[in-house]
Backbone as a chain_set.jsonl record, in Angstrom:
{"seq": "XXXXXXXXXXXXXXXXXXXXXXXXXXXXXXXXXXXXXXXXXXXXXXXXXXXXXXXXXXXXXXXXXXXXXXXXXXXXXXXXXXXXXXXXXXXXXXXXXXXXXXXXXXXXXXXXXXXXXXXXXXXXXXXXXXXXX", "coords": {"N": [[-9.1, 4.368, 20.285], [-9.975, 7.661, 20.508], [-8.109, 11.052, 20.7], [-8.986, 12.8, 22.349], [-10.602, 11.033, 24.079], [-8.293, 9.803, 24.684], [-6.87, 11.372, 26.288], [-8.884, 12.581, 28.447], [-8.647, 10.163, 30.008], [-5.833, 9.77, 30.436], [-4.291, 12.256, 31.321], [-5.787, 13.965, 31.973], [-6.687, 14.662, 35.688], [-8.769, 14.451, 38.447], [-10.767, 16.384, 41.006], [-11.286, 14.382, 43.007], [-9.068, 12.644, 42.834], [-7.007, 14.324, 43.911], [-7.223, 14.941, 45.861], [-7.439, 12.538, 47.618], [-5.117, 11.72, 46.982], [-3.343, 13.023, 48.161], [-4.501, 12.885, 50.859], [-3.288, 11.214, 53.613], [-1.794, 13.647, 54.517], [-3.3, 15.634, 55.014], [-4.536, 14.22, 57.224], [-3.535, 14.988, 59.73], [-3.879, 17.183, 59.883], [-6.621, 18.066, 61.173], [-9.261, 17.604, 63.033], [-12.528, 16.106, 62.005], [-15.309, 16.187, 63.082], [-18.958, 14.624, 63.677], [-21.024, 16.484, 62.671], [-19.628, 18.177, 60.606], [-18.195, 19.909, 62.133], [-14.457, 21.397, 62.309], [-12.089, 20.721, 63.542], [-8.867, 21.981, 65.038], [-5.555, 20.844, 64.595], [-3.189, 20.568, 67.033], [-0.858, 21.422, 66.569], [-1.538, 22.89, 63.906], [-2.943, 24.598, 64.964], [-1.103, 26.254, 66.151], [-0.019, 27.558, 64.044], [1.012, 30.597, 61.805], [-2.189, 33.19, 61.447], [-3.354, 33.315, 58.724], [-2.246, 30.648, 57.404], [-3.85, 29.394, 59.09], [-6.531, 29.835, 58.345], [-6.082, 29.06, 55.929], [-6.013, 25.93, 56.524], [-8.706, 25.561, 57.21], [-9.891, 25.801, 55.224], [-9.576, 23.451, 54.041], [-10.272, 21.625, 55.44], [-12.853, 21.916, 55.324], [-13.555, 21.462, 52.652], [-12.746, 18.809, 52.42], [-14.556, 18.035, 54.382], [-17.226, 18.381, 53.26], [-16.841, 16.477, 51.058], [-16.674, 14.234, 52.271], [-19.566, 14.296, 52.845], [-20.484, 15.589, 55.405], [-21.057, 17.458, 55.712], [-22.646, 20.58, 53.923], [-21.869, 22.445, 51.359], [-19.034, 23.383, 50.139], [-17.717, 25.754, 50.559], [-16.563, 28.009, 52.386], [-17.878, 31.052, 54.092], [-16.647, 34.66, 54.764], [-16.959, 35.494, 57.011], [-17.003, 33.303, 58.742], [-14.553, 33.554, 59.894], [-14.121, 35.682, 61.42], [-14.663, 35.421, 64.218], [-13.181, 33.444, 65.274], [-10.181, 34.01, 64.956], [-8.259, 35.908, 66.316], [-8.111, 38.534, 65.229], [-8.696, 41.943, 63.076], [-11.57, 42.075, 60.988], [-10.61, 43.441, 58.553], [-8.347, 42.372, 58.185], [-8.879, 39.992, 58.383], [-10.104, 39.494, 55.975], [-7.66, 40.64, 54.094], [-5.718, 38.425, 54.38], [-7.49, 36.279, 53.18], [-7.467, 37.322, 50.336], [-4.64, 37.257, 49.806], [-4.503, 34.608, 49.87], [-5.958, 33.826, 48.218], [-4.931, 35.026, 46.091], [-2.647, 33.537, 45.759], [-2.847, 31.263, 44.7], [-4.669, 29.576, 46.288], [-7.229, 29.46, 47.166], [-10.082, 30.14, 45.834], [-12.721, 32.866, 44.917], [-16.253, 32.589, 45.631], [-19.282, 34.552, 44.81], [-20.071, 36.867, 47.066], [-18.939, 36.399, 49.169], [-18.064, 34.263, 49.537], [-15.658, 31.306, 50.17], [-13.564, 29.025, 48.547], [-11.264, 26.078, 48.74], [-8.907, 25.819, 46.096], [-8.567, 22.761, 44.938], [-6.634, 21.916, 43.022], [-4.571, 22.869, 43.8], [-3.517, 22.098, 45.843], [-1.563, 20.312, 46.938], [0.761, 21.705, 46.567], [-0.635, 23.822, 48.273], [-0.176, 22.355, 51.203], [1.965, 22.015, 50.939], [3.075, 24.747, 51.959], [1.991, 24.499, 54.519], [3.165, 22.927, 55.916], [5.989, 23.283, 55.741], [5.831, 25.55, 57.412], [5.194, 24.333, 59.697], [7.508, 23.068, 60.57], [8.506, 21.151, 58.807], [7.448, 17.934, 57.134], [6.957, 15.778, 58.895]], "CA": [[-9.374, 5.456, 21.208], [-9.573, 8.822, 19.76], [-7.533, 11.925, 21.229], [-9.964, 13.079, 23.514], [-10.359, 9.968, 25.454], [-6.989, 9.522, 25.822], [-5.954, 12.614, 27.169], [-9.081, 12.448, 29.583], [-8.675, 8.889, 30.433], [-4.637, 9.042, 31.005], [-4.132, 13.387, 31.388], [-6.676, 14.676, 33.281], [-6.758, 14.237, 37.212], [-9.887, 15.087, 38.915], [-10.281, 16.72, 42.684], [-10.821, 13.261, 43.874], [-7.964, 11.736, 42.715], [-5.848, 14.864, 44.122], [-8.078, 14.771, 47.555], [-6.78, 10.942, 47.682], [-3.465, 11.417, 47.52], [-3.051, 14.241, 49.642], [-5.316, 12.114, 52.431], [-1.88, 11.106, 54.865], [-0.907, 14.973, 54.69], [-4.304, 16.405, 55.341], [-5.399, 13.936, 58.146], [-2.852, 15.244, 60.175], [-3.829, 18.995, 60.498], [-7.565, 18.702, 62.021], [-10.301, 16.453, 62.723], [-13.787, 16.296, 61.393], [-16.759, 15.626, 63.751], [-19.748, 14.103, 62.222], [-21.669, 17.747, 62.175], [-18.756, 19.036, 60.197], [-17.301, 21.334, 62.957], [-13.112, 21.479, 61.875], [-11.112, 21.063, 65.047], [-7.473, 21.917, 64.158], [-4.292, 20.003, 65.172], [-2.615, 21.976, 68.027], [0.276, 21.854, 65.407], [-2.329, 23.468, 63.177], [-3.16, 25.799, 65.739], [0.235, 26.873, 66.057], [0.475, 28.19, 62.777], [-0.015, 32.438, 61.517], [-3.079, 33.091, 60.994], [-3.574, 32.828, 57.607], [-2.317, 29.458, 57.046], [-4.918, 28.618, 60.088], [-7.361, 30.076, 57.175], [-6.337, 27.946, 54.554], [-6.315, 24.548, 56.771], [-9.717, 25.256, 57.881], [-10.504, 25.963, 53.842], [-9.22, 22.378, 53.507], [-11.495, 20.703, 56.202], [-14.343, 22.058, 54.559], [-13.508, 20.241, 51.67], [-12.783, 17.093, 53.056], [-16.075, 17.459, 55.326], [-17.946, 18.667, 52.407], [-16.288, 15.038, 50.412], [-17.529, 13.285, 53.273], [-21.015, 14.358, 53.148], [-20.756, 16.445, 56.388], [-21.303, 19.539, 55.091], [-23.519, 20.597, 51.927], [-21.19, 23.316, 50.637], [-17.13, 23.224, 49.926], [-16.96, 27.033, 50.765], [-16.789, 28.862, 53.728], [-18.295, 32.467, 54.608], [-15.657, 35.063, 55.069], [-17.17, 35.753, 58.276], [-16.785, 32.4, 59.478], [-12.929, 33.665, 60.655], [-14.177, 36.898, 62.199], [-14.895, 34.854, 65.49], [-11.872, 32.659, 65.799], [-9.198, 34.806, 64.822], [-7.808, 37.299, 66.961], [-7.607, 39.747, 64.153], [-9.39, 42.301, 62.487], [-12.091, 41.803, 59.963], [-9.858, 43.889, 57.365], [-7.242, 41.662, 58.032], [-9.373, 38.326, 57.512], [-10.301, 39.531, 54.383], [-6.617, 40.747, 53.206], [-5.619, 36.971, 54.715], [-8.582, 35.63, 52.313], [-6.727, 38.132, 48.938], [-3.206, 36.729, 49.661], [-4.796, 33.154, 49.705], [-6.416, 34.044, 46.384], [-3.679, 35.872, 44.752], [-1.506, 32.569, 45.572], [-3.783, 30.325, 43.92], [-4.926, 28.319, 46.92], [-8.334, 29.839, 47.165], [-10.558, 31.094, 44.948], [-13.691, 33.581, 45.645], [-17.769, 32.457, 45.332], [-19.644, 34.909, 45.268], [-19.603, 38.46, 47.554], [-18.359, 36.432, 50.519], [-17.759, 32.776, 50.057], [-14.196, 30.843, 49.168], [-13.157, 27.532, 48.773], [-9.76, 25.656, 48.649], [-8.669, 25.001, 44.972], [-8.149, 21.677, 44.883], [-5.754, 21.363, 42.155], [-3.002, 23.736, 44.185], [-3.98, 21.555, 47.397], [-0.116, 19.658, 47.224], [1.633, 23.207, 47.207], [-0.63, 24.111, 49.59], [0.26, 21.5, 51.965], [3.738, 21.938, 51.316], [3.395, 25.632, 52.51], [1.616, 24.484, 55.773], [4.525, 21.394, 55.937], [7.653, 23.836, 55.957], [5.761, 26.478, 58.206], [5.182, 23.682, 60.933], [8.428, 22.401, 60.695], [8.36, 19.802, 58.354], [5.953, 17.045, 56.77], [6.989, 14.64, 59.935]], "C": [[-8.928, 6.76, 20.537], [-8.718, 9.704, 21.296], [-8.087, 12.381, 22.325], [-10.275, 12.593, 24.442], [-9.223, 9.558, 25.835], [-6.296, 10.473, 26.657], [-7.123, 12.696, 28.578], [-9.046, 10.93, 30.281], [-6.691, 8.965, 31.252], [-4.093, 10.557, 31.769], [-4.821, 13.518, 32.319], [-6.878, 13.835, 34.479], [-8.275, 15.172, 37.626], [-9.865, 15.404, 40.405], [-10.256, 14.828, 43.289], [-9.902, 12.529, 44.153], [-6.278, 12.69, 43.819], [-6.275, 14.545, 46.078], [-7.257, 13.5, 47.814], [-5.813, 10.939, 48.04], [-2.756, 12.164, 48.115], [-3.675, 13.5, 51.147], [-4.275, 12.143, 53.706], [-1.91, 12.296, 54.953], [-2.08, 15.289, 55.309], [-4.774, 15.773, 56.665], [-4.399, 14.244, 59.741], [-3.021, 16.612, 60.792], [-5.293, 19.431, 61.098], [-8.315, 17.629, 61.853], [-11.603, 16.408, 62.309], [-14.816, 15.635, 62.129], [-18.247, 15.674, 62.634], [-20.737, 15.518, 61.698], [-21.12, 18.862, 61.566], [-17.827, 19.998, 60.363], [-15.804, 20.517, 62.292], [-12.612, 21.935, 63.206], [-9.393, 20.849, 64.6], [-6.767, 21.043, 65.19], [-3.92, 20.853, 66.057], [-1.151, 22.441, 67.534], [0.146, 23.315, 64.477], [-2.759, 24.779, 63.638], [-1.952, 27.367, 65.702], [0.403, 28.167, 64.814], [-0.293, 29.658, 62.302], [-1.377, 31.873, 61.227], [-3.476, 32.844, 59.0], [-3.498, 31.618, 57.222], [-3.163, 28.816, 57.715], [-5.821, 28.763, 59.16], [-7.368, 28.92, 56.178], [-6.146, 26.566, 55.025], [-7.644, 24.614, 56.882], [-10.568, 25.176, 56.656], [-10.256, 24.106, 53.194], [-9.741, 21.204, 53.965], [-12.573, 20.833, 55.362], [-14.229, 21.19, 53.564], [-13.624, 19.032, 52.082], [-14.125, 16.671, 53.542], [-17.342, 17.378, 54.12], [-18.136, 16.786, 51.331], [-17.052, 13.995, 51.369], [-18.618, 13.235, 53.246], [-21.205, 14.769, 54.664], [-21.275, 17.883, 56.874], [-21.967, 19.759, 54.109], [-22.839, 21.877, 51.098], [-19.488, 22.926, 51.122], [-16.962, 24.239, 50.588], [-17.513, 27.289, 52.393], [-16.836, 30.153, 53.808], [-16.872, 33.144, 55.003], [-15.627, 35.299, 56.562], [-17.133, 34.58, 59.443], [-15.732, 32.958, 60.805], [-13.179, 34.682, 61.208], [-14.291, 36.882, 63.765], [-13.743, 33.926, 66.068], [-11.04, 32.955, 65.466], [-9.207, 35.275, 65.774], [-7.432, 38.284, 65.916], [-9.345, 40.474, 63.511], [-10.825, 41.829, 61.007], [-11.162, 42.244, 58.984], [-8.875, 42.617, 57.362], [-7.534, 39.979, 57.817], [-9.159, 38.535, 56.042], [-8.509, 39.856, 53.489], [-5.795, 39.627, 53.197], [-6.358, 36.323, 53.515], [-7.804, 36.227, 50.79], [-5.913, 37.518, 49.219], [-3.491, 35.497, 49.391], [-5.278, 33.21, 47.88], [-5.287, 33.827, 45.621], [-2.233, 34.316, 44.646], [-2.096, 31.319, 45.135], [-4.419, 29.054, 44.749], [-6.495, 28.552, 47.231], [-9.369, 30.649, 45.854], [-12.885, 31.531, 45.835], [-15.293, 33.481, 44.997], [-18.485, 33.445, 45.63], [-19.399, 36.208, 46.313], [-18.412, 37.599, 48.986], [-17.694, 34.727, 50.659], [-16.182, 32.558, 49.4], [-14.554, 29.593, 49.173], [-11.419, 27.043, 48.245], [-9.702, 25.133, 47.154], [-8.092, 23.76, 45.107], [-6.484, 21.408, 44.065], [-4.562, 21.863, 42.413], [-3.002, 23.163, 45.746], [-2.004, 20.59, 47.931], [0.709, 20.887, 47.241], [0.871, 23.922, 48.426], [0.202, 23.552, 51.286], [1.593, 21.589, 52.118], [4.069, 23.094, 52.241], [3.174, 25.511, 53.66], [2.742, 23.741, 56.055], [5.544, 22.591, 56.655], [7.04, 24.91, 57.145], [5.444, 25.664, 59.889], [6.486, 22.98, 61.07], [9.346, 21.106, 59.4], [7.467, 18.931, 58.259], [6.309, 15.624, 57.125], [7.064, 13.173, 59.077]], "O": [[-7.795, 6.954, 20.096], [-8.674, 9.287, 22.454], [-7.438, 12.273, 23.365], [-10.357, 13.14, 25.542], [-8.961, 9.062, 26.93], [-5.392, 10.331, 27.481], [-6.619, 12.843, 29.691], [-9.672, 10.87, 31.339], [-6.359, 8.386, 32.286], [-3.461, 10.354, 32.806], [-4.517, 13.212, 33.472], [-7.159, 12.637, 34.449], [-8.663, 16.249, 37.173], [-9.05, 14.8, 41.104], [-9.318, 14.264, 43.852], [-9.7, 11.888, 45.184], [-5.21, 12.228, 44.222], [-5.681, 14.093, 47.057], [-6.183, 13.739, 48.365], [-5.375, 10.421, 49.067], [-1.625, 11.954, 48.553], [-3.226, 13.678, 52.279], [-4.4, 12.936, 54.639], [-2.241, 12.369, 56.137], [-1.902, 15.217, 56.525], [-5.408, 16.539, 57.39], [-4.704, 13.63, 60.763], [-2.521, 17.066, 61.821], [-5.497, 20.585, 61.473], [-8.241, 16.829, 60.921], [-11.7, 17.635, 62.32], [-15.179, 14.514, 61.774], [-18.544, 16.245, 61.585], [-21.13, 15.607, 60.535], [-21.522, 20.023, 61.643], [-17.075, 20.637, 59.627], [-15.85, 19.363, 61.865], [-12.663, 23.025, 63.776], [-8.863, 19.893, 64.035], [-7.198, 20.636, 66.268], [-4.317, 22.009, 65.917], [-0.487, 23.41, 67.9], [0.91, 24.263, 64.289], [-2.911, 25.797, 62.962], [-1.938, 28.571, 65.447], [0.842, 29.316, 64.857], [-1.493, 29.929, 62.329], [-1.72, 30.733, 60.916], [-3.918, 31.806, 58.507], [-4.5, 31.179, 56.658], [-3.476, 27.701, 57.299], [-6.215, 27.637, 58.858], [-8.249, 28.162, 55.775], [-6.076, 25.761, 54.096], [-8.096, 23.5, 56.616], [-11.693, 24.68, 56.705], [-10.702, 23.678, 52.13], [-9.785, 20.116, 53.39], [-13.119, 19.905, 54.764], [-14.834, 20.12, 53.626], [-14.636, 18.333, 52.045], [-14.723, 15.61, 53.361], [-18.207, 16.503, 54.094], [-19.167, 16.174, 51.052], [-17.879, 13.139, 51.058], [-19.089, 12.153, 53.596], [-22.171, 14.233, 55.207], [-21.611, 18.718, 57.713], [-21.836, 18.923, 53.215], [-23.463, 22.236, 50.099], [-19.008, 22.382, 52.117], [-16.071, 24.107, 51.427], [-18.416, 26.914, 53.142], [-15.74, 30.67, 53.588], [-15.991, 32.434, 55.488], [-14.607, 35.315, 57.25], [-17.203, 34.77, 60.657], [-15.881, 32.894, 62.025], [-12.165, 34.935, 61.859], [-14.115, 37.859, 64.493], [-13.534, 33.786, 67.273], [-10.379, 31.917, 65.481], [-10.265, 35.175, 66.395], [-6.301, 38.769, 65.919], [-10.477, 39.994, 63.463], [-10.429, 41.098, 60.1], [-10.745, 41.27, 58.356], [-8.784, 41.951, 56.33], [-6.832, 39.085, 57.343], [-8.4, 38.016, 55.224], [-8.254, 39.32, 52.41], [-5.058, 39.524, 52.217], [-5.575, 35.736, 52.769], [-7.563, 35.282, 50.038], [-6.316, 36.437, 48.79], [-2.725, 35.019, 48.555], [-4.908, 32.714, 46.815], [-4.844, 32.951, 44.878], [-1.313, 34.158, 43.843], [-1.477, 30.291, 45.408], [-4.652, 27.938, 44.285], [-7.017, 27.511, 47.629], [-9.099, 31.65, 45.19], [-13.706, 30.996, 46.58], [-15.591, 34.162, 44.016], [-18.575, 33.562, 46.852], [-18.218, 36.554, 46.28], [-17.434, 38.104, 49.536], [-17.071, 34.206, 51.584], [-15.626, 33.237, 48.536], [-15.573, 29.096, 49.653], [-10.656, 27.674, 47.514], [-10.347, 24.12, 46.882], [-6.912, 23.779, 45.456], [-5.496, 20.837, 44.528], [-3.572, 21.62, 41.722], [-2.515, 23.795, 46.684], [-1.541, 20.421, 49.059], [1.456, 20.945, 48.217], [1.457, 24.474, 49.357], [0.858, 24.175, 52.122], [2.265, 21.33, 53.116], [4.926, 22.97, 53.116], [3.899, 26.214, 54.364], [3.439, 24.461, 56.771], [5.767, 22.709, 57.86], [7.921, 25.167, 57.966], [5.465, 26.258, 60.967], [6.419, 22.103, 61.932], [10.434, 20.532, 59.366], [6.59, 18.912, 59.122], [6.197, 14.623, 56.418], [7.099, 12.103, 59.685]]}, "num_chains": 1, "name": "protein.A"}
């Protein structure tokens, strides 16, 4: 086995493998009906807005994984209707998610949840609900 296959054969992790083992943590913060709607936890609910942002960036995925959805990302304007907050303030919600590496930006308007920062995410939703029960 040359170098190359062993580093992607034993090194590299792929989203599925991180999706996987995040599963227990994630099925905990919302549920997924079969037309992809993201109904949060009332835990989930609980929580600032922003982190309500980046669970609902983490359904999509999942629903998207499932085959519920045909895109990972979500419209910025999605959150302009279920917030109580400003548009400015979605979007500077949507930059802080960026700038902390749990989102990144498709496009003029779309995001999606980086996968590969999806276990620090989780941790940040964890400690802001209390604990990861």
């Amino acid at each position: 086995m040359d170098l190359s296959e062993r580093i992607n054969e034993e090194i590299v992790v792929d989203d599925a493998t991180i999706l996987e083992s995040e599963f227990d943590r994630v099925k905990k913060l919302f549920d997924l009906h079969s037309d992809g709607t993201i109904n949060l936890d009332s835990r989930a609910r609980s929580l600032d807005a922003e982190l309500q942002i980046l669970v609902y960036f983490i359904g999509q995925r999942f629903a998207y994984e499932g085959n519920l959805v045909d895109e990972p990302e979500l419209e910025s304007s999605f959150f302009y209707s279920r917030l109580d907050k400003s548009d400015r303030t979605v979007r500077n919600y949507l930059q802080k998610l960026r700038e902390s590496g749990y989102l990144s930006k498709e496009g003029q308007s779309k995001h999606e949840v980086l996968v590969e920062n999806l276990p620090e995410a989780l941790d940040e939703i964890e400690d802001a609900m209390g604990g990861g029960d």
